[in-house]
C-alpha positions, 0 to 999 in steps of 0.5 A: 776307135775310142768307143770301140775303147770305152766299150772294152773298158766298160765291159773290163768293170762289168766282169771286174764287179761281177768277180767281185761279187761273186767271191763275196757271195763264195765268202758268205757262203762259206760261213754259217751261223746256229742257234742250237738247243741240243746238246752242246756235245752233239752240236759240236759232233754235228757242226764239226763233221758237216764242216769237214764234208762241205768246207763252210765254218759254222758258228753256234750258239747253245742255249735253252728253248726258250731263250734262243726261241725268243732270240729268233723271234726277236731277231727276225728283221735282222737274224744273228743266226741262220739255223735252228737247231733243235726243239719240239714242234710247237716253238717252231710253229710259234717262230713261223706264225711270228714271220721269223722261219723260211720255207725250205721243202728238202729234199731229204725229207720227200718220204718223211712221215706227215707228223715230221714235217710242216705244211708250209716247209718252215720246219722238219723234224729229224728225231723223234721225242717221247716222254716217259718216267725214269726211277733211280732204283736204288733210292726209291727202294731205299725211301718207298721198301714197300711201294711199286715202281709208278707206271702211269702218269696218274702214279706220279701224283701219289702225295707220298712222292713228296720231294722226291721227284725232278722235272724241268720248268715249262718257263724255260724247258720244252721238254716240260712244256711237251708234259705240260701239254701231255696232260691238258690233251690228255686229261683235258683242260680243267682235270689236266691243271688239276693234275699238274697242280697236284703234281707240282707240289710234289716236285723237289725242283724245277730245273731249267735244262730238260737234260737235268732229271736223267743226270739228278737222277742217274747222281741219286739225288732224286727217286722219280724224274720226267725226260725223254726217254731216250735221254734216260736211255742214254744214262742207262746204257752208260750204267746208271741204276735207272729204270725207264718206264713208258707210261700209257697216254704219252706224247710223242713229237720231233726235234725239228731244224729250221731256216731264219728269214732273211737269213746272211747265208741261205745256201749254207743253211740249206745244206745244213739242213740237208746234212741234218735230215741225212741218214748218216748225221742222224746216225750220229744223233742216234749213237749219241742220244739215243733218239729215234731218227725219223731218216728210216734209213739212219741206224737205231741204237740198241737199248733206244725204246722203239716206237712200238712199244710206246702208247701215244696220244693224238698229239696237237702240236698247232694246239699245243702253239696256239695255248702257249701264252695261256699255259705259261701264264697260268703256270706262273700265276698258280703253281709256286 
């Protein structure tokens, strides 16, 4: 009898732990923490809606690329955050070659284009980004009466532009680390930092936020700005006096979502990122950015500038990763 007792007893602490652990594992889970680099009004938008569809309160941080890159980097022992949100390709291949990014192949993204996805599943690409030239017109017609509006790359480094142009700093913003990029692959390496010497010298400022040249430019502080366009699309559709130009040889990539390594709350982030790569929160994306989902199934909004109407370059993300170190340097060293 008193075995048969202790035997009861021990199985009475075994469940009694198992209980506790699992509602330990259930409060975990219940929580999520993002590193976001879109912005804050679409994390918000996107974090909000995904906590009333599942239940688990998400936590986020909003910073630029590089600094919420760098964290992730960093942190990869012992990750603070559990996502990242947001970001083109190449810092997401720099997160995984540094051993801070989980594989994750969801099942969302089964028939999403190669381009949009890594081999190793450690990032998936859920809008698709392309550089192009914005030009407030008011202004340029004001300071250039007799000049055409600039349609290529090369048309941008006319001297007479002098202080007249706005483009983000590649130290901090991805959006001009994916034009710095654009122009070594597409010039090449000796030409292409001939090009962005020559240009920078004509750059009125460098802001750090790749948000900044639309909102510069829409305010009429500046005639010519670089961004993506569907960031110029947005400003346009809002009534902004600003003219989108797609210009020949430009690049294309993806804003991508990843999972930390070790990450506190992995089911929670598998979810999220499934949520991320959904037609409708896509959708969502897509009516506040104006981006291009890359969900074929996710609405598009009217005024985006599709695809098919863009000549794009054969963009090399790995290369584009593997020269970071390299370009940055270089960029610090010569362009004042």
């Amino acid at each position: 009898m008193k075995r048969f007792i202790a035997a009861i007893c021990a199985a009475s602490l075994v469940l009694f732990c198992a209980s506790l652990t699992g509602c330990q594992k259930q409060k975990e889970e219940n929580e999520l923490n993002v590193y976001s680099i879109i912005h804050d009004e679409e994390t918000k938008a996107l974090c909000d809606l995904f906590t009333q569809q599942t239940g688990i309160k998400v936590n986020y941080l909003r910073a630029s690329t590089g600094e919420l890159v760098n964290r992730v980097i960093s942190e990869k022992n012992a990750p603070q955050a559990d996502v990242l949100l947001g970001g083109a390709t190449n810092y997401h291949i720099q997160a995984a070659k540094e051993g801070a990014l989980e594989s994750y192949a969801s099942p969302i993204a089964a028939d999403f284009p190669a381009y949009a996805k890594s081999a190793d599943s450690t990032w998936t690409g859920f809008c698709v980004l392309t550089l192009g030239i914005g030009v407030n017109k008011t202004r340029f017609e004001q300071k250039f009466p007799n000049q055409k509006l600039p349609q290529t790359w090369d048309d941008l480094a006319n001297p007479v532009y002098k202080n007249e142009i706005v483009m983000t700093n590649p130290l901090a913003s991805s959006t001009a680390y994916l034009f710095v990029q654009n122009q070594l692959q597409r010039l090449g390496w000796d030409k292409g930092w001939e090009y962005l010497i020559a240009l920078s010298q004509l750059v009125g400022q460098f802001p750090d936020s790749g948000s900044a040249p639309p909102k510069l430019l829409g305010t009429g502080e500046y005639s010519i700005g670089v961004a993506y366009l569907h960031a110029l699309a947005k400003y346009k559709a809002q009534g902004f006096d600003i003219e989108l130009i797609a210009p020949p040889q430009t690049v294309g990539d993806v804003d991508c979502i990843s999972i930390m390594k070790n990450a506190q709350h992995p089911n929670a982030a598998k979810k999220f990122v499934d949520f991320i790569l959904d037609a409708p929160a896509q959708g969502i994306m897509a009516e506040m950015t104006y981006t291009i989902p890359v969900n074929k199934n996710a609405n598009v909004m009217p005024g985006s500038v599709s695809l098919e109407k863009i000549d794009l370059i054969d963009y090399d993300a790995n290369k584009a990763s593997a020269e970071k170190d390299e370009v940055i340097k270089k960029w610090s060293a010569e362009v004042k």
